[in-house]
N, C-alpha and C positions, 0 to 999 in steps of 0.2 A: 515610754513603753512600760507598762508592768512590771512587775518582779516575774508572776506568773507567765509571760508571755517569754521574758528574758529567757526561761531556761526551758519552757517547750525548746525554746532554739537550739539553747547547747545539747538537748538532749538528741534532739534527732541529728545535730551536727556530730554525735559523738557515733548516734547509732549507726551511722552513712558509711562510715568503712566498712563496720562489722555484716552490715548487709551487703555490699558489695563481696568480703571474703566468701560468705555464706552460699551465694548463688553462682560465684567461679571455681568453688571448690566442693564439689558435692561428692565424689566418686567415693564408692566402699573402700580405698584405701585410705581414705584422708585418715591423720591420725589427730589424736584432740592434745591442744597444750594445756598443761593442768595447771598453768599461770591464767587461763582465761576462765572471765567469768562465766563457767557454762551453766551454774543454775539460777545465774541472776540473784541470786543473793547478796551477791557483793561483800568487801572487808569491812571487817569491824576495825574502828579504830578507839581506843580510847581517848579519852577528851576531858582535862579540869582547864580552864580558863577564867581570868577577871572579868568584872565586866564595870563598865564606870557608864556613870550618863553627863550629859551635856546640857547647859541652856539653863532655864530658871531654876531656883531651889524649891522653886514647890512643883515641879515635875517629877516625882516620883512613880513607884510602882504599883502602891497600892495610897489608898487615901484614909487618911487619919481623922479623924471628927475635931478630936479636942484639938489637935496641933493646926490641923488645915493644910497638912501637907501631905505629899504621895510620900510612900518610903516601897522597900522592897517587902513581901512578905512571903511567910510558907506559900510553897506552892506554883509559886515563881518559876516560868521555865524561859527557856530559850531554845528557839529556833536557831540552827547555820546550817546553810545553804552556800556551794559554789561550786567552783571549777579550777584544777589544776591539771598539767601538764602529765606527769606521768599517772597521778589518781585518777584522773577524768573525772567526771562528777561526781561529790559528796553531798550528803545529806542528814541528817539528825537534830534530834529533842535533849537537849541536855537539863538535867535540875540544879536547882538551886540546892546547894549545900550548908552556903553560910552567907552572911551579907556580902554580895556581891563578886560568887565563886559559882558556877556552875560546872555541873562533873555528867560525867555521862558516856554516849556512844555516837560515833558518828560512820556514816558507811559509805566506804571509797568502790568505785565503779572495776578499779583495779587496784593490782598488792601495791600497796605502799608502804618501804621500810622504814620511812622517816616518822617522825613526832608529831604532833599536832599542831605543834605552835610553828615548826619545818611548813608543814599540808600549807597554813593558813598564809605565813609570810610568801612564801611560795605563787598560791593561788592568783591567777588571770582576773579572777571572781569571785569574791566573798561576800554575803551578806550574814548578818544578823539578827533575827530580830525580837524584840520582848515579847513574850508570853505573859500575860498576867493571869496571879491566881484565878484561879476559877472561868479560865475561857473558854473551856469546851462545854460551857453550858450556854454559850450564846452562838452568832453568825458571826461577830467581829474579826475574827480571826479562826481560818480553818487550814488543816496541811491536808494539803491535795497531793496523789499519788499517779506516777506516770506507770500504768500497767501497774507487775509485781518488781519493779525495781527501786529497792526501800533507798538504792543512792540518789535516784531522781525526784525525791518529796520536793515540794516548795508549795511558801504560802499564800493563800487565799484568803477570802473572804470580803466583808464591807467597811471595813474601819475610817476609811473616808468617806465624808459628809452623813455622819453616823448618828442615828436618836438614842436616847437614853433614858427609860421611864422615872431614872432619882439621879440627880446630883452625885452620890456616893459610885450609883455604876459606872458613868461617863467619866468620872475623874481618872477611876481604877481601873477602864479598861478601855480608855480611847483615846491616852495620849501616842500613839504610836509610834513605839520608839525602834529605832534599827541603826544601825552600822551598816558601813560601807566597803572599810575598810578595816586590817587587822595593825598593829603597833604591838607588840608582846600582850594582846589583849582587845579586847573592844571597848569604843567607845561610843554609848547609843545616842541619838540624835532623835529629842520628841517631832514629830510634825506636821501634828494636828493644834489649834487653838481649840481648846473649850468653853462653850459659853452656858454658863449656870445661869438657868432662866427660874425665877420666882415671880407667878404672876397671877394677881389679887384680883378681886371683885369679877369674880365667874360665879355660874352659877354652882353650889355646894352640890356634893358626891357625883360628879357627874362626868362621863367618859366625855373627854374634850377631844380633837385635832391639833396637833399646832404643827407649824408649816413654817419652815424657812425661805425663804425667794433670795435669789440674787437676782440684780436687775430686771427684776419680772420673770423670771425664769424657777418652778421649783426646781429646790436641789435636796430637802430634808425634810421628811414628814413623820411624825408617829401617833399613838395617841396615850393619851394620860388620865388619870382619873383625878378628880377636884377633892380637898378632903373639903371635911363639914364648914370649913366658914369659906369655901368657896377658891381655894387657894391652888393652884398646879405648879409643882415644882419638875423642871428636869433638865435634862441636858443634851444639847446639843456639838457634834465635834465637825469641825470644819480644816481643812488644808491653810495651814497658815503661811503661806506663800504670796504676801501680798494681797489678799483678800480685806478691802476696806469695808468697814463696818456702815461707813453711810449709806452703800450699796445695798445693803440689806436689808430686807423687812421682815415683819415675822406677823404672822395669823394664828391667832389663840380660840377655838373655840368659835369662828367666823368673824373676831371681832380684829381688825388691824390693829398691831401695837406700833408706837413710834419708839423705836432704838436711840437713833442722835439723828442732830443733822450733820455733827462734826463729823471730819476726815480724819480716821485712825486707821492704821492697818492692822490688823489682827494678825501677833505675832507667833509660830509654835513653839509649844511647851508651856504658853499664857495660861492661866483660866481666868475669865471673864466673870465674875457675879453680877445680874444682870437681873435686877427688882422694875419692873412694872406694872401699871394697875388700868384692868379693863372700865373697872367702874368708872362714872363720870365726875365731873367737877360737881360736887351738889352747891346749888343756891338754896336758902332759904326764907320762908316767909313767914311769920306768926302771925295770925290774926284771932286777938281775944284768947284762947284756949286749945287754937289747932294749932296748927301747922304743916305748913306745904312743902314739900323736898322737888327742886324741879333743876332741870340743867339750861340757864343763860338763853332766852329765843326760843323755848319753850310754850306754847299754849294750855289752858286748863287742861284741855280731853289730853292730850298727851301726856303732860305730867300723874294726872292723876290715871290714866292709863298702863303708859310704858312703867311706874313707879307703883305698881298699884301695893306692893308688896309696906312702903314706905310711906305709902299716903293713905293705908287705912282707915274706912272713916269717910273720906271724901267720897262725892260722884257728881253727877251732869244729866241733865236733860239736856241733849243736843240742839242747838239755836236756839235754847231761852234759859237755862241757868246753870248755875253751878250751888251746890250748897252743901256741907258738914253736918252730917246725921241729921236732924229734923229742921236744920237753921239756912237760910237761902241769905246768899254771899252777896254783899253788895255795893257799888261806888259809893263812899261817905261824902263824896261832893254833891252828887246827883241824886242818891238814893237809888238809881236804876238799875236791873239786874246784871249780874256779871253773864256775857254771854262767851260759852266755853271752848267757843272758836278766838276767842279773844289772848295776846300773851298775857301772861303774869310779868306784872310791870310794879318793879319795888317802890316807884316812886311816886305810886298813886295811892289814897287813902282806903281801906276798906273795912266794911263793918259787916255781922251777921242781921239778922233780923228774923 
């Protein structure tokens, strides 16, 4: 079940009495208790709490270039969300103050006299969860609003099985990290795997697709732009719950890549670097001054077609030759013309004429 779905529940299970009061007590004497939340507003509560993480050391908050690792950075928030017994539902955005200190406000449904760190040990229901700098500029994570009741926030959005147009975004904003539970503090738990995809011999500056599959099924799509030598790098975040990688495939640009065929499970809080290349295996052939670029069971017209970019120079009369700028290509056995339905077969002699 959701987070999001979790506490539509509490919310309307909380609203259930107060709607029931509402409609058995209506007459112009009823009097108002000024303990009740009558503008929905709800209490402020002050809030500085720890915050520690859990799992790999390169799970961090924000991601480092030189080092390779996530750390926390300005701007850093956090999300808590839950449910106690006398507050009834809370809600609030706390900031980041210092490495791994978040200070802020939080708003209880009803007065509560106790402390925060009371609210939370207290709490039926706690979550937590990271905020990374700079989220409210993407979908990855959004706080959704029940009506005007700022105690009832909790968050939304797509963080799981989530694209990333750079490496740098996906590291820094889709390990998804949250708490469950409170100990004098939280401790977050990433659990997404990310897999840093770099992948070669596409065509240059060119807006590509790429498509994740699990067993034939999509689950991750976005698009990416090639830079000049042909190269698209990005990132992909997936639920690391057991999710094995051989299971998976991926389409770059319409071209299938092959991952592994080994069994790993992809673990959360991992990140994946994951280098593959569209281009083909080149063979090659010299004869005299040229040179042919072709892929294994290849024929002339194809190689010098599909490659035309590589085989510059070359072309074909179809069913009667092949030949390199004014010179026509030929068996050194036979002397007879190369015909261009024929493969390219390294083991045969060939000369121009």
């Amino acid at each position: 079940m959701t987070t999001k779905k979790i506490f539509k529940m509490f919310a309307f299970a909380m609203l259930m009495p107060t709607m029931l009061l509402t409609t058995s007590c209506s007459s112009d004497d009823d009097f108002v208790n000024t303990s009740e939340n009558t503008e929905k507003k709800g209490y402020a509560l002050p809030v500085t709490v720890n915050v520690t993480r859990q799992g790999d050391a390169t799970t961090r908050a924000n991601y480092n270039e030189s080092t390779r690792k996530l750390e926390f950075s300005a701007g850093d928030k956090l999300f808590v969300e839950g449910n106690e017994s006398v507050a009834g539902n809370f809600s609030g955005t706390l900031d980041m103050v210092s490495e791994g200190t978040f200070s802020g406000t939080i708003t209880t449904n009803n007065p509560y006299s106790g402390t925060a760190d009371e609210l939370f040990t207290a709490a039926g229901l706690v979550l937590a969860h990271l905020l990374p700098a700079g989220y409210e500029e993407y979908n990855y994570f959004i706080i959704s609003h029940f009506e005007d009741e700022s105690w009832n926030d909790w968050i939304d959005g797509n963080v799981a099985n989530a694209f990333a147009s750079s490496k740098k975004l996906g590291v820094e904003q889709l390990s998804w990290e949250y708490a469950e539970s409170y100990s004098g503090g939280f401790a977050l738990t990433p659990h997404n795997a990310i897999l840093n995809f770099t992948i070669t011999g596409l065509k240059p500056s060119t807006n590509v697709t790429a498509t994740l599959a699990k067993s034939g099924t999509d689950m991750i799509s976005g698009q990416v732009t090639t830079d000049g030598s042909g190269t698209a790098t990005f990132a992909m975040a997936i639920r690391g719950d057991g999710n094995n990688i051989k299971d998976i495939s991926l389409t770059v640009g319409g071209k299938a890549i092959t991952l592994t065929d080994d069994s790993k499970k992809l673990e959360a809080g991992h990140i994946y670097n994951i280098t593959r290349s569209v281009a083909p295996a080149w063979s090659t052939l010299t004869i005299g001054d040229a040179t042919i670029y072709y892929v294994e069971g290849e024929t002339w017209i194809q190689a010098i077609s599909i490659h035309s970019t590589e085989n510059t120079g070359w072309n074909f009369i179809p069913t009667d030759r092949v030949f390199y700028g004014h010179k026509t290509l030929l068996y050194s056995s036979t002397l007879n013309h190369i015909y261009p339905e024929e493969k390219i077969d390294k083991s045969e002699g060939y000369l121009f004429y």
